[in-house]
VOBA-1610 file (N, C-alpha, C; in pm, whole numbers, padded with zeros to 5 digits, always signed):
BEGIN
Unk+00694+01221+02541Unk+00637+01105+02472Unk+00499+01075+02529Unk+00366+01045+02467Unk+00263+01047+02493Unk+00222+00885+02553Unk+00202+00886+02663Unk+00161+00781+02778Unk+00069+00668+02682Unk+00088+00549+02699Unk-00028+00444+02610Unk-00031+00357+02711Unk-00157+00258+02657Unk-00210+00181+02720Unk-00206+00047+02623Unk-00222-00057+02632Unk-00197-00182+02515Unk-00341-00225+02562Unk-00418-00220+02442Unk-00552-00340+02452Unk-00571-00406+02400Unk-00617-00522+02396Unk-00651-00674+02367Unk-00798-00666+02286Unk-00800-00758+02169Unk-00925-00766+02142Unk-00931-00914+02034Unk-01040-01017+02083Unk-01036-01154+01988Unk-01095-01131+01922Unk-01072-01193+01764Unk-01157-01179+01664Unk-01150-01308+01633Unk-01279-01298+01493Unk-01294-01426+01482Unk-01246-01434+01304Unk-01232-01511+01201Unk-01180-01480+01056Unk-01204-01358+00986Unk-01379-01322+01028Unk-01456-01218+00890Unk-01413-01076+00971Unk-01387-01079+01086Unk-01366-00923+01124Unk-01164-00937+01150Unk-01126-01040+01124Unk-00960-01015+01122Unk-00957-00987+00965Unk-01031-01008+00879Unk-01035-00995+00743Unk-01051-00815+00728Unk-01169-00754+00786Unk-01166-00667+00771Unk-01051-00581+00832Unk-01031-00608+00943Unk-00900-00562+00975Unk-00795-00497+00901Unk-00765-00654+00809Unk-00671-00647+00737Unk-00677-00534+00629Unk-00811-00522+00592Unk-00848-00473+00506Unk-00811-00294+00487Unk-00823-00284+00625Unk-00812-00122+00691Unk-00702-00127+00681Unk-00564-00201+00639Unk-00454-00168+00633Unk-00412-00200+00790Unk-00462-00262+00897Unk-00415-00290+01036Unk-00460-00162+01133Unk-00540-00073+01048Unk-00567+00064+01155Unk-00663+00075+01190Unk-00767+00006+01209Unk-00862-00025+01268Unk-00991-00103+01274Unk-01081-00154+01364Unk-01158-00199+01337Unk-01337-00166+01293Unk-01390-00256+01245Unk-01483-00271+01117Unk-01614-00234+01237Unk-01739-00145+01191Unk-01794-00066+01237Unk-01887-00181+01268Unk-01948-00142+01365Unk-02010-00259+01451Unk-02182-00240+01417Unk-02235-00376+01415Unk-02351-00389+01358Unk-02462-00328+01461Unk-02590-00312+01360Unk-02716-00258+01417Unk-02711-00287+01578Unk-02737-00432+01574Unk-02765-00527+01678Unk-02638-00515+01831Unk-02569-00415+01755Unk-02389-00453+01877Unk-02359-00285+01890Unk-02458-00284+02019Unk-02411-00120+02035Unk-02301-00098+02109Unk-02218-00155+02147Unk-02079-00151+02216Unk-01969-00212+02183Unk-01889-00186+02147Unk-01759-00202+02031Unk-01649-00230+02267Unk-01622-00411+02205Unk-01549-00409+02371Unk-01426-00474+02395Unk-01321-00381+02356Unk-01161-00397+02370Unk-01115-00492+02516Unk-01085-00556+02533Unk-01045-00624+02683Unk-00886-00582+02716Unk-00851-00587+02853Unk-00772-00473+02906Unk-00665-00591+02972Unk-00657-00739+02887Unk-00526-00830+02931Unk-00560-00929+02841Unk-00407-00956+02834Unk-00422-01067+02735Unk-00479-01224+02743Unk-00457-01241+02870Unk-00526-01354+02956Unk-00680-01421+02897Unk-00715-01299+02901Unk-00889-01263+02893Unk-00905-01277+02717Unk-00829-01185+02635Unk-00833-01220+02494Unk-00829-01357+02443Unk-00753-01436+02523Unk-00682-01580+02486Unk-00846-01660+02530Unk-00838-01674+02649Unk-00989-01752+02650Unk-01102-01697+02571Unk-01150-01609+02537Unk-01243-01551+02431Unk-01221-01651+02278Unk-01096-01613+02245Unk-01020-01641+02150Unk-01030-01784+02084Unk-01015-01896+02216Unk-00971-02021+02238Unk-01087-02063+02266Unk-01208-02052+02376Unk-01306-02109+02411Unk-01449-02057+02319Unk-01431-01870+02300Unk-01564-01876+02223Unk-01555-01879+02057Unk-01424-01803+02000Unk-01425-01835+01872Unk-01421-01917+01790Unk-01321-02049+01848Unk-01286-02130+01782Unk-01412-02254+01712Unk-01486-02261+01811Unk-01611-02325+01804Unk-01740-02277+01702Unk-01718-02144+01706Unk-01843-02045+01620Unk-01813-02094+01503Unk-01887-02107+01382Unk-01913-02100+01260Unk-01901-01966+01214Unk-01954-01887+01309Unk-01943-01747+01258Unk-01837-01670+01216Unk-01699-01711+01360Unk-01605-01666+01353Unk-01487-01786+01252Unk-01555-01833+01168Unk-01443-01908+01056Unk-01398-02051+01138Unk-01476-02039+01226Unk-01363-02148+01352Unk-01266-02079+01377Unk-01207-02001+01444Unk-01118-01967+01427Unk-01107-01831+01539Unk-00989-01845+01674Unk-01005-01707+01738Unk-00841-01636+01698Unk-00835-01481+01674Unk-00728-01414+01671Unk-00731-01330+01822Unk-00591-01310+01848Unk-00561-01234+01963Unk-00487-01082+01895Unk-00614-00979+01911Unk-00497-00857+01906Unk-00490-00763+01990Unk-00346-00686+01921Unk-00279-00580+02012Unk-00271-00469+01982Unk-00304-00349+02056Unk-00329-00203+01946Unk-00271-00094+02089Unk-00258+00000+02049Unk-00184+00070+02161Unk-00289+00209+02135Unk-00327+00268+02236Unk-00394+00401+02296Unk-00382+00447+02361Unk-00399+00581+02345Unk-00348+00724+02426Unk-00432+00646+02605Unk-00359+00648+02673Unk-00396+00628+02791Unk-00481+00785+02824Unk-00481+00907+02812Unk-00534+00998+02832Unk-00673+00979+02757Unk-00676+00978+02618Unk-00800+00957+02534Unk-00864+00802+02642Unk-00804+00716+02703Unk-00911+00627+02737Unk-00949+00656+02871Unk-00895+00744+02941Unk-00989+00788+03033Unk-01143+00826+03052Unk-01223+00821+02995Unk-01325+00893+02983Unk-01418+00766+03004Unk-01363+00613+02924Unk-01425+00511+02938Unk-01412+00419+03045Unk-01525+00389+03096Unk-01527+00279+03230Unk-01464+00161+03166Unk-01344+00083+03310Unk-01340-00052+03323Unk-01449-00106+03372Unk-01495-00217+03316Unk-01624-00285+03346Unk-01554-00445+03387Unk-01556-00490+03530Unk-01553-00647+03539Unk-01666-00743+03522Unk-01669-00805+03406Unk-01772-00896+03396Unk-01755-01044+03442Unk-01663-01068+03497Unk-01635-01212+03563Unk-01586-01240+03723Unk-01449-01275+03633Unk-01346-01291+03757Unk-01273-01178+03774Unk-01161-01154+03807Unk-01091-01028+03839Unk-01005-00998+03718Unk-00986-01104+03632Unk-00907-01083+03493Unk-01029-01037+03387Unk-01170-01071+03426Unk-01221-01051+03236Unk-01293-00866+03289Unk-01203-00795+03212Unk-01185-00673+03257Unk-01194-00645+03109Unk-01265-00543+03093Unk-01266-00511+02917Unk-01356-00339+02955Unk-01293-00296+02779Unk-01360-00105+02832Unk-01527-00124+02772Unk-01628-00062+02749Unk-01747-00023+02671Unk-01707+00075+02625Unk-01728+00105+02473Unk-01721+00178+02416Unk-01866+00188+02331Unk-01909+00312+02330Unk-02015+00293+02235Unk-01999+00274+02078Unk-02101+00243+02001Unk-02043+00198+01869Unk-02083+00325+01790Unk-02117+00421+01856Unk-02098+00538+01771Unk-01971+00619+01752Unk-01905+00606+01868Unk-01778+00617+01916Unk-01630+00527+01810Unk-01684+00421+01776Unk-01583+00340+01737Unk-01512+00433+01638Unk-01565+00504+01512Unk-01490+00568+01473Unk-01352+00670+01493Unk-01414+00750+01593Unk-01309+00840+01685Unk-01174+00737+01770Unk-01266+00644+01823Unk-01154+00540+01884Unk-01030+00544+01785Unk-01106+00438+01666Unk-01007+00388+01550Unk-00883+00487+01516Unk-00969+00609+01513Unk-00854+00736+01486Unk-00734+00752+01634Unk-00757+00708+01727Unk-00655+00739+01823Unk-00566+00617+01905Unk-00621+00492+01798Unk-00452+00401+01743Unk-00369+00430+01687Unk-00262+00420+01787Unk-00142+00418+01758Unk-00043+00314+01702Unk-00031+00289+01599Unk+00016+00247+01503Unk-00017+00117+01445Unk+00013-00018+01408Unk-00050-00115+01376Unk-00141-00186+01450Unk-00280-00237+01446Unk-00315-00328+01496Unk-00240-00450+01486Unk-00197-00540+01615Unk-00121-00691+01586Unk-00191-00809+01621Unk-00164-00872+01505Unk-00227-01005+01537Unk-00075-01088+01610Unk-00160-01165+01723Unk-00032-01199+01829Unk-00038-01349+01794Unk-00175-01367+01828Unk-00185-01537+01876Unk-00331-01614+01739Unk-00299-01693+01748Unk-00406-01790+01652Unk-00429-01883+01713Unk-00548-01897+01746Unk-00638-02026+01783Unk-00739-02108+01670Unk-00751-02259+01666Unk-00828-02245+01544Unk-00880-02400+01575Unk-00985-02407+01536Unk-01089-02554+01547Unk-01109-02596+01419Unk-01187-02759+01494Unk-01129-02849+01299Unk-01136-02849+01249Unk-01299-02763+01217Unk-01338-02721+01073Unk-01274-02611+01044Unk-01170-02536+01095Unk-01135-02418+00985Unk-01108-02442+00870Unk-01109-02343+00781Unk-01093-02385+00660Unk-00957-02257+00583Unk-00986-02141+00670Unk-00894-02045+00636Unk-00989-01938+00558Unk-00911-01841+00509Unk-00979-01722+00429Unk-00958-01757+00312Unk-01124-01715+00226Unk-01073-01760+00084Unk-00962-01751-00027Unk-00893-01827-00124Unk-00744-01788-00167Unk-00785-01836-00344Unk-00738-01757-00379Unk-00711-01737-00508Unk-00627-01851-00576Unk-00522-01925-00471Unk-00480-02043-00546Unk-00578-02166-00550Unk-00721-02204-00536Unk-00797-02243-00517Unk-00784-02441-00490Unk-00723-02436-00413Unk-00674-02553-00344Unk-00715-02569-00136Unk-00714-02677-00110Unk-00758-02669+00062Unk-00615-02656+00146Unk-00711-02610+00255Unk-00578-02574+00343Unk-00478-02601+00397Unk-00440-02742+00380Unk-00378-02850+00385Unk-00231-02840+00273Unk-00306-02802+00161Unk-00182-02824+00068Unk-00134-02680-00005Unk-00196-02573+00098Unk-00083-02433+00072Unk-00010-02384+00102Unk+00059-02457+00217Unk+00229-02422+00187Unk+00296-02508+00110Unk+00253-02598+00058Unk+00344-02659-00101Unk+00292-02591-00142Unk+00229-02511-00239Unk+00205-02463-00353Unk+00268-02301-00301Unk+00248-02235-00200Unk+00313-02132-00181Unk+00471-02160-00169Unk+00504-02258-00186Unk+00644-02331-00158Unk+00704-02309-00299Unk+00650-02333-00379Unk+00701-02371-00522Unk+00703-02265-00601Unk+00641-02129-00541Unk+00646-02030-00639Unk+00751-01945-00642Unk+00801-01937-00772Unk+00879-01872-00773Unk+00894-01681-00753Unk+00951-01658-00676Unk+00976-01536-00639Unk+00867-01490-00552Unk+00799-01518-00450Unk+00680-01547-00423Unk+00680-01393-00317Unk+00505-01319-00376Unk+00502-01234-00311Unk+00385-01250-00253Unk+00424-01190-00123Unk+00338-01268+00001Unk+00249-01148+00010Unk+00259-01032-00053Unk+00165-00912-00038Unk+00037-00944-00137Unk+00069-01036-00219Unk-00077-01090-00326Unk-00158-01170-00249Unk-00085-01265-00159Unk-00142-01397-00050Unk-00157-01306+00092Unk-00157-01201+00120Unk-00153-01151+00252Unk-00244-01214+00342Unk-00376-01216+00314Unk-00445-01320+00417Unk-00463-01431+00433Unk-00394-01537+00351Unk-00361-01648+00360Unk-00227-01660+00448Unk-00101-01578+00412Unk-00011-01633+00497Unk-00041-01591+00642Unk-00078-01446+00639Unk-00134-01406+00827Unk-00218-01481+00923Unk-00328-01572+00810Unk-00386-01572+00896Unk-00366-01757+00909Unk-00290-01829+00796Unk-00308-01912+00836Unk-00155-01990+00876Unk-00059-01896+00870Unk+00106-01947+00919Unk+00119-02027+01056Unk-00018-02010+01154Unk+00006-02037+01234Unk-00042-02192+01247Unk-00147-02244+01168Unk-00185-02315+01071Unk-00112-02458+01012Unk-00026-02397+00972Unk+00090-02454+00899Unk+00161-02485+00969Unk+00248-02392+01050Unk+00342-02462+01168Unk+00295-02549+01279Unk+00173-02572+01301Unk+00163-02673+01416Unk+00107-02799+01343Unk+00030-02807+01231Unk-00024-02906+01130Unk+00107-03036+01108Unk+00119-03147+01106Unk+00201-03215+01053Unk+00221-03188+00908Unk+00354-03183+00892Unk+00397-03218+00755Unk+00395-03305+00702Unk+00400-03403+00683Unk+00298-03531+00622Unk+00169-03513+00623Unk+00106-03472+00673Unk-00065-03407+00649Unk-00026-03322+00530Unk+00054-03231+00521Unk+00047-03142+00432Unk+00144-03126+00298Unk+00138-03307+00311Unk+00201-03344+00144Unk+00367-03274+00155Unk+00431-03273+00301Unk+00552-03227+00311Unk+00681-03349+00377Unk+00742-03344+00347Unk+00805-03356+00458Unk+00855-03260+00571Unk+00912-03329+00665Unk+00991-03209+00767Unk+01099-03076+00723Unk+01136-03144+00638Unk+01265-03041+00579Unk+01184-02944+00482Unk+01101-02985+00406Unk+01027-02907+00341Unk+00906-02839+00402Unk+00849-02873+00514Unk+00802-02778+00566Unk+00854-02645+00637Unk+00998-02705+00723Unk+01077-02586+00788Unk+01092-02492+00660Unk+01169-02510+00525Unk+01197-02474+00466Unk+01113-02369+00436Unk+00985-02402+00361Unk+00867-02356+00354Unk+00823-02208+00427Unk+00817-02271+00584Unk+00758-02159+00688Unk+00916-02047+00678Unk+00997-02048+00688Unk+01120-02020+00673Unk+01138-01941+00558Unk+01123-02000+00431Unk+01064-01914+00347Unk+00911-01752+00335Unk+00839-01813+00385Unk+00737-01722+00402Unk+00773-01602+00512Unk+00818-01652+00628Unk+00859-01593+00738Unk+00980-01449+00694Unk+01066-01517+00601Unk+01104-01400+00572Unk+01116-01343+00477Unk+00993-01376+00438Unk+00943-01280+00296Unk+00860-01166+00351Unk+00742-01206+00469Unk+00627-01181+00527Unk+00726-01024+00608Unk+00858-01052+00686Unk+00946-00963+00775Unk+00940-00848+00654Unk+00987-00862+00545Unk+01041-00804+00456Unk+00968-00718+00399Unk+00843-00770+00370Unk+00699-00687+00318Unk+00628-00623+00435Unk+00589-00696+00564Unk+00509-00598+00676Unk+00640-00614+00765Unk+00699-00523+00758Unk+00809-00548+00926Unk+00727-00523+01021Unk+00641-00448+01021Unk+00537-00368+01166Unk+00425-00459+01169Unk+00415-00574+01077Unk+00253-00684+01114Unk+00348-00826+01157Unk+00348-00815+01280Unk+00384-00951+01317Unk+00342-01053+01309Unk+00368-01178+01190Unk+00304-01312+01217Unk+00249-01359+01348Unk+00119-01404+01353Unk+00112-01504+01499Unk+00112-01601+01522Unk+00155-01660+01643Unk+00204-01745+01661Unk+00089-01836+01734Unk+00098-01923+01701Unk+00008-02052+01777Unk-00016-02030+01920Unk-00136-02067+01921Unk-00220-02006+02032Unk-00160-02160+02113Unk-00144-02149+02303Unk-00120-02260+02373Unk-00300-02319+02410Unk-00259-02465+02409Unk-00376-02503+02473Unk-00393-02481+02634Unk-00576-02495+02672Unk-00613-02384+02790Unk-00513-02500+02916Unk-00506-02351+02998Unk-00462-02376+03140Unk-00554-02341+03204Unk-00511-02289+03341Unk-00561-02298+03385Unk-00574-02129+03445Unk-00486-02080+03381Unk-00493-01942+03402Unk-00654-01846+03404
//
């Protein structure tokens, strides 16, 4: 069985979008300006990225994702650990010419783990053209509801939904459990291998 390594990497909405887009197999080719494509090597380190620099950006949707991708521990030999902080913010350089070859030697889904998200998020744009507040009622009410048409609405914003009050979101309690409960195992059923994420904790002190 071929030896792996698990790496960490935060995104912010427009590159978890593309993500998605790749089908979960890899990530979106890195701009003029960003010659180093930089995976971080604990989850610790993803979470504050995630939590302290995404959530705040405009850029990144408001919004930080935590993911998880698995690599040939042999193929990542070649690339330096680089510490840029403390003894945890440990991340590889990869060049961005490179990113391609990388992408090819993931092993199997990219996962979105954790969701962090600030006040202005608003979510990824949705076709039921309503705010973010009132789409799990309307994803609530549909009948036979396929979550592979809504895919980046329920991924990216389930996490969203479950910590939001239900009375904010035109629910009650029973109808919200119901709701997430509903999606949850529709979402198992359609991606078994893309794990919903789960609400990011607020910072410690870790």
């Amino acid at each position: 069985m071929m030896a792996t390594r698990t790496l960490y990497r935060p995104v912010g909405l427009k590159e978890a979008e593309l993500i998605l887009s790749s089908e979960c197999s890899g990530f979106p080719p890195r701009l003029p300006d960003q010659p180093i494509f930089y995976p971080v090597m604990n989850a610790p380190y993803a979470r504050q990225i995630a939590r302290g620099w995404n959530t705040p950006d405009p850029g990144s949707g408001y919004s930080g994702f935590v993911t998880e991708f698995d690599v040939s521990t042999v193929y990542l030999e070649q690339f330096e650990v680089r510490t840029v902080g403390a003894g945890m913010h440990q991340e590889l350089w990869v060049p961005a010419e490179q990113l391609g070859e990388f992408n090819r030697r993931i092993l199997g889904p990219i996962r979105f783990t954790e969701a962090y998200y600030g006040r202005q998020y608003r979510g990824p744009e949705t076709k039921l053209g309503i705010p973010l507040a009132e789409q799990l009622r309307a994803l609530r009410s549909l009948t036979g509801l396929d979550v592979k048409a809504h895919r980046a609405l329920v991924l990216f914003n389930f996490a969203w939904w479950s910590t939001a009050p239900a009375e904010a979101q035109g629910l009650s309690d029973a109808e919200k459990f119901e709701g997430l409960d509903q999606l949850r195992r529709a979402w198992m059923k359609a991606f078994s291998k893309w794990p919903l994420p789960v609400p990011g904790e607020a910072e410690t002190s870790e």
